[in-house]
KESE-549134 format. One record per residue: residue in three letters; residue number from 0; x, y, z of N, C-alpha, C in turn. Coordinates in steps of 0.05 Angstrom, whole numbers. Each point is the difference from the previous one (the first is absolute). Layout:
REM residues N
+------+-----+--------+--------+--------+--------+--------+--------+--------+--------+--------+
| type | seq |    n_u |    n_v |    n_w |   ca_u |   ca_v |   ca_w |    c_u |    c_v |    c_w |
+------+-----+--------+--------+--------+--------+--------+--------+--------+--------+--------+
|  Ala | NUM |      X |      Y |      Z |      X |      Y |      Z |      X |      Y |      Z |
...
+------+-----+--------+--------+--------+--------+--------+--------+--------+--------+--------+
END
This chain:
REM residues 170
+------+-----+--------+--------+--------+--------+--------+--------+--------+--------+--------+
| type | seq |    n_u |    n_v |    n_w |   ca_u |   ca_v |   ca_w |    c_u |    c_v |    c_w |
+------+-----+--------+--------+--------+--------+--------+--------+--------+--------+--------+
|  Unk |   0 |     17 |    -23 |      0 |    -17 |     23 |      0 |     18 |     25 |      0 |
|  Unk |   1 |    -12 |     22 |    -19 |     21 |     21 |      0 |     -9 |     26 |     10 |
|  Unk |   2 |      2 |     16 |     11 |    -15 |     25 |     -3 |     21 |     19 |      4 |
|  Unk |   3 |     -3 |     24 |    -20 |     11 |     33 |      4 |    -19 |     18 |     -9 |
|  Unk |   4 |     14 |     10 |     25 |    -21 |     36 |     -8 |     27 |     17 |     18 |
|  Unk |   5 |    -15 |     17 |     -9 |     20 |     29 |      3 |    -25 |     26 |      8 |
|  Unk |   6 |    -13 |      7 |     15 |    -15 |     21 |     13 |     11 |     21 |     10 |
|  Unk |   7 |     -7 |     30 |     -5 |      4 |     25 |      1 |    -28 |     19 |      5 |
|  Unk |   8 |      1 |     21 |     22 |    -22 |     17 |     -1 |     -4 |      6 |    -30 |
|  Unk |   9 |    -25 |     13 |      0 |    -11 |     12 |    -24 |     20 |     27 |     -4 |
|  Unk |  10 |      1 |      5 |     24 |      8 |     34 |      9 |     10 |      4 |     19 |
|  Unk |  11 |     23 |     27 |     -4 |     26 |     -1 |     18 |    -14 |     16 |     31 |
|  Unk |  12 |      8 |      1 |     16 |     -6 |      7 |     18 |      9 |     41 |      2 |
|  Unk |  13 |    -12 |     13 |     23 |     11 |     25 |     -6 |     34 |      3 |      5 |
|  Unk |  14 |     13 |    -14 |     13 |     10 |    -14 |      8 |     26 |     -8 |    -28 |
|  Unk |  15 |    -15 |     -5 |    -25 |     18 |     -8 |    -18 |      8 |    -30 |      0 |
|  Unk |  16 |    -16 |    -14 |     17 |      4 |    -30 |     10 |    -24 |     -6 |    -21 |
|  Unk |  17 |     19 |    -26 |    -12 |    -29 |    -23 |    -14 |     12 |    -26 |      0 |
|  Unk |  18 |     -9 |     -8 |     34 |      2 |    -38 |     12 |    -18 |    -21 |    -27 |
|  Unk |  19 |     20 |    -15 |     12 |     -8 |    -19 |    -20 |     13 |    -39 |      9 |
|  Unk |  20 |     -9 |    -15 |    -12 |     10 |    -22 |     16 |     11 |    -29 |    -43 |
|  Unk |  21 |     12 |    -16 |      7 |      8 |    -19 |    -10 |     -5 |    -25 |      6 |
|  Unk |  22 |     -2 |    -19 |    -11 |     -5 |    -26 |      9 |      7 |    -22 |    -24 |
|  Unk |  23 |     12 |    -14 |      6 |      5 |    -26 |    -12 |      1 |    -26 |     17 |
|  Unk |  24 |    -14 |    -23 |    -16 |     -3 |    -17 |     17 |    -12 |    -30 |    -19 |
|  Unk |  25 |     33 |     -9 |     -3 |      4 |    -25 |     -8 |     -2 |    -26 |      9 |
|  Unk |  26 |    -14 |    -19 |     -1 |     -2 |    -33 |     12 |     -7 |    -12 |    -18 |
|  Unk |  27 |      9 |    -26 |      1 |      1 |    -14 |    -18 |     10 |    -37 |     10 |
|  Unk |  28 |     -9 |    -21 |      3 |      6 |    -22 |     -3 |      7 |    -15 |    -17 |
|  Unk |  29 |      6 |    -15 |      3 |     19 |    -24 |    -23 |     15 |    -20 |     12 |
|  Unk |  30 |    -18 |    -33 |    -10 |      8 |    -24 |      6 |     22 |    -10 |    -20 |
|  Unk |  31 |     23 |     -3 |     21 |     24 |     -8 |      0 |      4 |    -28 |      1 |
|  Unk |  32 |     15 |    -18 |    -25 |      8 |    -18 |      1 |    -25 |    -20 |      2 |
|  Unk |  33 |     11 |    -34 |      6 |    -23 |    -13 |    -13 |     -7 |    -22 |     22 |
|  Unk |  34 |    -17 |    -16 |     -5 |     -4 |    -18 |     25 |      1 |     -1 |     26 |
|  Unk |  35 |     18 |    -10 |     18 |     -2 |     -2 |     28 |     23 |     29 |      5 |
|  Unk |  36 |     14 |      5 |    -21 |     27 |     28 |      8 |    -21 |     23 |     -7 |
|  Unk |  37 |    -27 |      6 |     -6 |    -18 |     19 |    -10 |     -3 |      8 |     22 |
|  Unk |  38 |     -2 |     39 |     -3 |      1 |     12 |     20 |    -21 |     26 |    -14 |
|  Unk |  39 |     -8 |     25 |     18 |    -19 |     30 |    -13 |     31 |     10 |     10 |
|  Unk |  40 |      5 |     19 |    -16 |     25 |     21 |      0 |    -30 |     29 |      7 |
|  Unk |  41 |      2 |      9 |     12 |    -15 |     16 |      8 |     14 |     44 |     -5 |
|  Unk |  42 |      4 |      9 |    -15 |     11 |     24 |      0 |    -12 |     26 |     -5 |
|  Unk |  43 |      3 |     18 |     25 |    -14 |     33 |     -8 |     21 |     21 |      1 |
|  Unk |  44 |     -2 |     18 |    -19 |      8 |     19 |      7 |    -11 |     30 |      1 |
|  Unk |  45 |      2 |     15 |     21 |    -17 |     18 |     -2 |     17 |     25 |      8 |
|  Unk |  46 |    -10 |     32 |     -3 |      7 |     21 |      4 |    -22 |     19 |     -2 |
|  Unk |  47 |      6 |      5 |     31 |    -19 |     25 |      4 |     15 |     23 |      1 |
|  Unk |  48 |    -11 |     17 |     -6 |     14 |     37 |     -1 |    -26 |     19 |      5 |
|  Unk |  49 |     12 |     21 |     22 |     -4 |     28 |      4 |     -3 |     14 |    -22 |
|  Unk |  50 |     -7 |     17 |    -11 |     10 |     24 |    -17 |     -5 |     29 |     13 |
|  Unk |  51 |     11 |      9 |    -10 |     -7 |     30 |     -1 |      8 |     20 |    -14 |
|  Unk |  52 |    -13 |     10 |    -21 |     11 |     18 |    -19 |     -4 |     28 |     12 |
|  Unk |  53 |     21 |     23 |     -9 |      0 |     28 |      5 |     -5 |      8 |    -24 |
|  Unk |  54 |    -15 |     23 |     -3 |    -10 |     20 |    -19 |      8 |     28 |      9 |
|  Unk |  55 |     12 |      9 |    -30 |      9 |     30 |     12 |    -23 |     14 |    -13 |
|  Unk |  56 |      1 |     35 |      9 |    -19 |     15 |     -7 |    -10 |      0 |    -28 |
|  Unk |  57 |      9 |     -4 |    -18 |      2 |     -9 |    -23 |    -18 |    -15 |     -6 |
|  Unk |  58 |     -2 |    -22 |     23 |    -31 |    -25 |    -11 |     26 |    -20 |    -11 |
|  Unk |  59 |     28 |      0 |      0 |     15 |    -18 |     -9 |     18 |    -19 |     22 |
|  Unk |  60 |    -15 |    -25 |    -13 |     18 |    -21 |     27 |     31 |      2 |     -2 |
|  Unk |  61 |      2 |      9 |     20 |     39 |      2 |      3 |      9 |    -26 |     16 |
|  Unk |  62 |     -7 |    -17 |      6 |     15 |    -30 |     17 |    -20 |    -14 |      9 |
|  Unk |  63 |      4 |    -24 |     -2 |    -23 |    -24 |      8 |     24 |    -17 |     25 |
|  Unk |  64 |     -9 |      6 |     24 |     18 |    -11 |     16 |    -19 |    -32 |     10 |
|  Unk |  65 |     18 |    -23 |     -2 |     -7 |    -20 |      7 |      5 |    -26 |     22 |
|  Unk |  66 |    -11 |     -6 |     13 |     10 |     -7 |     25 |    -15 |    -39 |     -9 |
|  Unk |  67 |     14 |    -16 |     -4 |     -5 |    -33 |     -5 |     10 |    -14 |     21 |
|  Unk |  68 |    -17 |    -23 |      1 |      5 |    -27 |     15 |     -1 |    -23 |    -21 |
|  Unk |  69 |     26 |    -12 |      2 |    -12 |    -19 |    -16 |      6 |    -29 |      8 |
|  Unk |  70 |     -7 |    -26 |      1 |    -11 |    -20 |      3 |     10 |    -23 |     -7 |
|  Unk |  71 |     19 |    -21 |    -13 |     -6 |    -26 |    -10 |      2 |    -25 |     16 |
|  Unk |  72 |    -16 |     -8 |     -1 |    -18 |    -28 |      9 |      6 |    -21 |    -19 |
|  Unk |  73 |     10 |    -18 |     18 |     -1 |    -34 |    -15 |      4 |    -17 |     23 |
|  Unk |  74 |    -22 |    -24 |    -10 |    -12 |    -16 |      6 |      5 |    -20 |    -13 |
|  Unk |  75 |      7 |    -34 |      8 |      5 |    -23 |    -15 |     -3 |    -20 |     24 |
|  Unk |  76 |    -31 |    -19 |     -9 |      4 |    -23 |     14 |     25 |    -15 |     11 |
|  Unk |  77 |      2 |      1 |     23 |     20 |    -19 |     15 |     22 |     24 |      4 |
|  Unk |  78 |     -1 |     14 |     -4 |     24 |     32 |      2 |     -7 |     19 |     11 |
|  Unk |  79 |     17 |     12 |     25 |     -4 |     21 |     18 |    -11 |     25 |    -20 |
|  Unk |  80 |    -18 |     17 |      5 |    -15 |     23 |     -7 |     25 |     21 |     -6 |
|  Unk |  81 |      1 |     15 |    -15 |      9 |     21 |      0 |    -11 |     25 |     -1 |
|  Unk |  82 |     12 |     23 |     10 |    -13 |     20 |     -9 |     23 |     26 |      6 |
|  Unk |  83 |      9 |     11 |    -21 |     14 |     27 |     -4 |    -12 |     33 |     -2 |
|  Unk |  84 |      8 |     15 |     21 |    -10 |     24 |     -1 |     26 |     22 |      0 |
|  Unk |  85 |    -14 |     25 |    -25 |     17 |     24 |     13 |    -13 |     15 |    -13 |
|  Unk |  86 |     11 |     27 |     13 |    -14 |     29 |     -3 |     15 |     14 |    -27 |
|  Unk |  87 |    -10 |     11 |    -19 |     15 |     23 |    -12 |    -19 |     22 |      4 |
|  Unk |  88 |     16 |     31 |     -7 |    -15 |     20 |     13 |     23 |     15 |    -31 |
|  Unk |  89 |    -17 |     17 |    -19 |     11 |      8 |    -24 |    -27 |     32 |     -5 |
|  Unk |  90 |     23 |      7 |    -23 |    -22 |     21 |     -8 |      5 |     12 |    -36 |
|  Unk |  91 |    -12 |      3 |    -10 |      0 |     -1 |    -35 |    -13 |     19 |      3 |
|  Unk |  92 |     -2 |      8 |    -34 |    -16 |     19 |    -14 |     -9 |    -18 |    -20 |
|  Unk |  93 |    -25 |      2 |    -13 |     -7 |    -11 |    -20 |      6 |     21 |    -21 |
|  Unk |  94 |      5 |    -11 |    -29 |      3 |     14 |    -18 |    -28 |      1 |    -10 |
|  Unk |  95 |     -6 |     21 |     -1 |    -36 |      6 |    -14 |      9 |     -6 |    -29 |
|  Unk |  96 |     28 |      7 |    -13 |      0 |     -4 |    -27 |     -1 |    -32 |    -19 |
|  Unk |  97 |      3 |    -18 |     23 |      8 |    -25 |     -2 |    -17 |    -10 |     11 |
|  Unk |  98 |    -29 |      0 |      8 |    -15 |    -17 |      8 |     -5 |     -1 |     33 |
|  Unk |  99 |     25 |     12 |     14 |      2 |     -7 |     26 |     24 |    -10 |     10 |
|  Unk | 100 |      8 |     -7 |    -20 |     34 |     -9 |      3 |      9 |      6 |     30 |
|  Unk | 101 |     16 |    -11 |     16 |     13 |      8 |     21 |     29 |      5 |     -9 |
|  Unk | 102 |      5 |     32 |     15 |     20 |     19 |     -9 |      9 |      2 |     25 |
|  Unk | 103 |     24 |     11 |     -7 |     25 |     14 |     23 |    -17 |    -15 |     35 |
|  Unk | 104 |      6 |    -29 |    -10 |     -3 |    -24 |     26 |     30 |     10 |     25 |
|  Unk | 105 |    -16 |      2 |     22 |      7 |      3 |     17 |      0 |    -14 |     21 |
|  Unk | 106 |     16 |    -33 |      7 |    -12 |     -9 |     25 |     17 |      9 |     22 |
|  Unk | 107 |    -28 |      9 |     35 |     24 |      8 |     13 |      3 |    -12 |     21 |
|  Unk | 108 |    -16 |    -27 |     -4 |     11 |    -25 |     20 |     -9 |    -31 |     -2 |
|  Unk | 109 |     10 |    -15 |     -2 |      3 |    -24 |     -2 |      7 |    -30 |     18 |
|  Unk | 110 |    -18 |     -7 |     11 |      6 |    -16 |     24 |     11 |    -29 |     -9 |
|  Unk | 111 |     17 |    -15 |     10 |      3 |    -32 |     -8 |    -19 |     -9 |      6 |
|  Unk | 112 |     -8 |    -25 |     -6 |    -14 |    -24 |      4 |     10 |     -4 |     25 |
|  Unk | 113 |    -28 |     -9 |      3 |     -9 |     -7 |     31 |     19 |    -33 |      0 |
|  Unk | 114 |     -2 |     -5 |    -19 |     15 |    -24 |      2 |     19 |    -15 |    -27 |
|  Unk | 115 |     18 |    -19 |      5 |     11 |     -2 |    -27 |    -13 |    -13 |    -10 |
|  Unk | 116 |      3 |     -4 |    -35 |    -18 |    -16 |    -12 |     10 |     -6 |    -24 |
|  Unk | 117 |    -12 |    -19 |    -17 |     11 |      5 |    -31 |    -21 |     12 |    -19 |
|  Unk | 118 |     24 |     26 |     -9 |    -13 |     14 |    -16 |    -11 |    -15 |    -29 |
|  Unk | 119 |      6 |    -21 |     -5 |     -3 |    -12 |    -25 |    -26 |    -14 |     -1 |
|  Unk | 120 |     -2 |    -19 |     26 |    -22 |    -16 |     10 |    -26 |     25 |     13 |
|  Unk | 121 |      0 |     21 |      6 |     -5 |     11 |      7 |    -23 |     21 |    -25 |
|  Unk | 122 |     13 |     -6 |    -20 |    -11 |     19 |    -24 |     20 |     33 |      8 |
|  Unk | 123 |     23 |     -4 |      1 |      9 |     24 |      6 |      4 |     18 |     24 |
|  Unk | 124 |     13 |     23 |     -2 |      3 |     11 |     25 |    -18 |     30 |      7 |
|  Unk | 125 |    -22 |     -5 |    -15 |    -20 |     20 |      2 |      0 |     31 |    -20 |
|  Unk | 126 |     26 |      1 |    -10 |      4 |     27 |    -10 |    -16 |    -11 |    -29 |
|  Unk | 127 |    -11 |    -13 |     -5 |    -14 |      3 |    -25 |    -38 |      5 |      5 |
|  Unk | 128 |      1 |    -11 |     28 |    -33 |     12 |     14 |      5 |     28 |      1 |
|  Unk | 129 |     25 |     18 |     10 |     -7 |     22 |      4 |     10 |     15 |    -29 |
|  Unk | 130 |      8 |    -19 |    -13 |      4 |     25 |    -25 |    -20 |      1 |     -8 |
|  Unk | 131 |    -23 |    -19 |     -3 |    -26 |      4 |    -12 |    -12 |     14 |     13 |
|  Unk | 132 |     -4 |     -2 |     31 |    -15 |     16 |     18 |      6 |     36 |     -9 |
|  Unk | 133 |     20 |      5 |     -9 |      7 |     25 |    -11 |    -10 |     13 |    -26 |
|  Unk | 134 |     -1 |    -23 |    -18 |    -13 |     -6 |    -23 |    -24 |      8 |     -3 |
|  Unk | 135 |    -19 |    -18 |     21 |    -25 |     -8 |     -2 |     -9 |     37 |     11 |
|  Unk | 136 |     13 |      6 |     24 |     -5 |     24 |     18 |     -8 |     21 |    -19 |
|  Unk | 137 |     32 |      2 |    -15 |      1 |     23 |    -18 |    -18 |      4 |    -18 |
|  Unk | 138 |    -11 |    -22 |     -8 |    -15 |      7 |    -20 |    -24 |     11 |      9 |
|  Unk | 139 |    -15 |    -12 |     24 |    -20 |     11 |      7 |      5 |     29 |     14 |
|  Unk | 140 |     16 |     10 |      5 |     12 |     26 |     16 |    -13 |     11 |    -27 |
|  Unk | 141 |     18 |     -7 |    -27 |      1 |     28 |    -19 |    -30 |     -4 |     -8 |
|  Unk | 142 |    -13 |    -24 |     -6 |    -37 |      0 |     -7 |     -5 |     24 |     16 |
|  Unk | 143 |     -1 |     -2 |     27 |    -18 |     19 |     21 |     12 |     20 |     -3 |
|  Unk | 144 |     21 |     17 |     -4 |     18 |     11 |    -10 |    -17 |     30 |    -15 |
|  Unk | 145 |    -13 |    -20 |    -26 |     -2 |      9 |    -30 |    -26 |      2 |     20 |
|  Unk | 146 |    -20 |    -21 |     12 |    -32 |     13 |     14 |      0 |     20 |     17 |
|  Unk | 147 |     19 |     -1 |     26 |     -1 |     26 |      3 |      1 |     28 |     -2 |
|  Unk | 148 |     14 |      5 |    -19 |     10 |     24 |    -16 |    -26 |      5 |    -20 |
|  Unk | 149 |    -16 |    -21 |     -6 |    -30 |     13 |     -4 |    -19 |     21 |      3 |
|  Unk | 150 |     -9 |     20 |    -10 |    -17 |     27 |     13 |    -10 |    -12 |      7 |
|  Unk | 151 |     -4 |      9 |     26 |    -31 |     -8 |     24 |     -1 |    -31 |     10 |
|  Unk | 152 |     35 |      0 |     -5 |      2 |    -39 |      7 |     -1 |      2 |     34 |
|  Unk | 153 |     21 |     14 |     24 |      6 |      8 |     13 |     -3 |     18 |     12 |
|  Unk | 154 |    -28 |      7 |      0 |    -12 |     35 |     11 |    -19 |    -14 |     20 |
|  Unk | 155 |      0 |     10 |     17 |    -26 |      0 |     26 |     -2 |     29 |      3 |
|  Unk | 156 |    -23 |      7 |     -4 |    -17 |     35 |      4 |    -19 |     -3 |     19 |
|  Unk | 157 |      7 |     12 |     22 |    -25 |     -2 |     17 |     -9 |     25 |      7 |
|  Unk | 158 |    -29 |      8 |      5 |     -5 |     25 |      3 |    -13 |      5 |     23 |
|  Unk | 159 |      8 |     12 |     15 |    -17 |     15 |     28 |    -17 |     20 |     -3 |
|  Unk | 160 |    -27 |     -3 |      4 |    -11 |     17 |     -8 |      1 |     27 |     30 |
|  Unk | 161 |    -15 |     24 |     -6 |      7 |      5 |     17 |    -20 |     16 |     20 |
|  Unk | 162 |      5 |      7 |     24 |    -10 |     -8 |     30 |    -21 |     23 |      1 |
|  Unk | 163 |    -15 |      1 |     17 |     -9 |     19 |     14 |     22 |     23 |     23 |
|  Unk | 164 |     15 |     -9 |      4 |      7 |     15 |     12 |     17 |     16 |     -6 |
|  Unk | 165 |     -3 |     28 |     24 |      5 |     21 |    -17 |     25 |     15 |     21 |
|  Unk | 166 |     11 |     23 |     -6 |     27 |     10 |      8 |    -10 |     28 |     19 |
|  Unk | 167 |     11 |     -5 |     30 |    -17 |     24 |     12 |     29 |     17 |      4 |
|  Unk | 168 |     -2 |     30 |     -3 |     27 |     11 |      6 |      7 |      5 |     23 |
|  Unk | 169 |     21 |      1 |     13 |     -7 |    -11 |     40 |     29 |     28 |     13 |
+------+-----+--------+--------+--------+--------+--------+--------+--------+--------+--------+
END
């Protein structure tokens, strides 16, 4: 089973903030070998991420900072469970000219694995979840990007009407 999405406000905050979140989330089984040595190889991998894009006065996203966890899981009848975790914490620009492209990548921290593992058996050492997660981000950053900068995409008008009361000179 696979699922990604990539979610972002509609609209930046006054603030110049527009949160947003990431998700990927890979599992998958597969019977191994044949007869009485037949085993389920059991494997997920997943990555969740923070976002948060800044908008300058402009209405133009200047950095998509990103904060990930990411995940891999394996499982194999008759074999101790595994499971590998670490944090990356990065920040890009999407190129609006390119789709969303992730530009002038910035990571500004990087934790080891919680534990050792093999990167091979493993499906890797995660930097291809988060290059997508950058990917997938950016693109939706610059979509909302191009919607907010819409007339009357990002306006709230509210009107007070006004009071009875009145001004005594004292």
């Amino acid at each position: 089973m696979l699922t990604v999405g990539a979610f972002v406000r509609r609209c930046p905050t006054a603030q110049g903030e527009v949160a947003g979140d990431f998700i990927y989330d890979l599992s998958f089984e597969q019977k191994v070998g044949e007869g009485e040595r037949a085993s389920t190889l059991h494997i997920r991998h997943q990555l969740q991420a923070t976002l948060k894009g800044q908008v300058g006065a402009d209405g133009r996203l200047e950095k998509v900072d990103i904060d990930a966890s990411i995940v891999l899981e394996r499982a194999e009848t008759g074999h101790a469970p595994s499971q590998r975790r670490k944090r990356v914490q990065a920040s890009f620009v999407p190129n609006r000219n390119a789709g969303g492209l992730p530009t002038k990548i910035s990571v500004g921290s990087e934790s080891p694995w919680n534990t050792p593992g093999d990167d091979v058996a493993d499906g890797g050492n995660g930097g291809g979840l988060f290059a997508a997660s950058m990917l997938f981000s950016g693109q939706t950053y610059a979509f909302a990007e191009t919607e907010w900068n819409q007339p009357n995409t990002c306006v709230e008008v509210k009107f007070n009407p006004a009071t009875t009361a009145q001004l005594h000179q004292g």
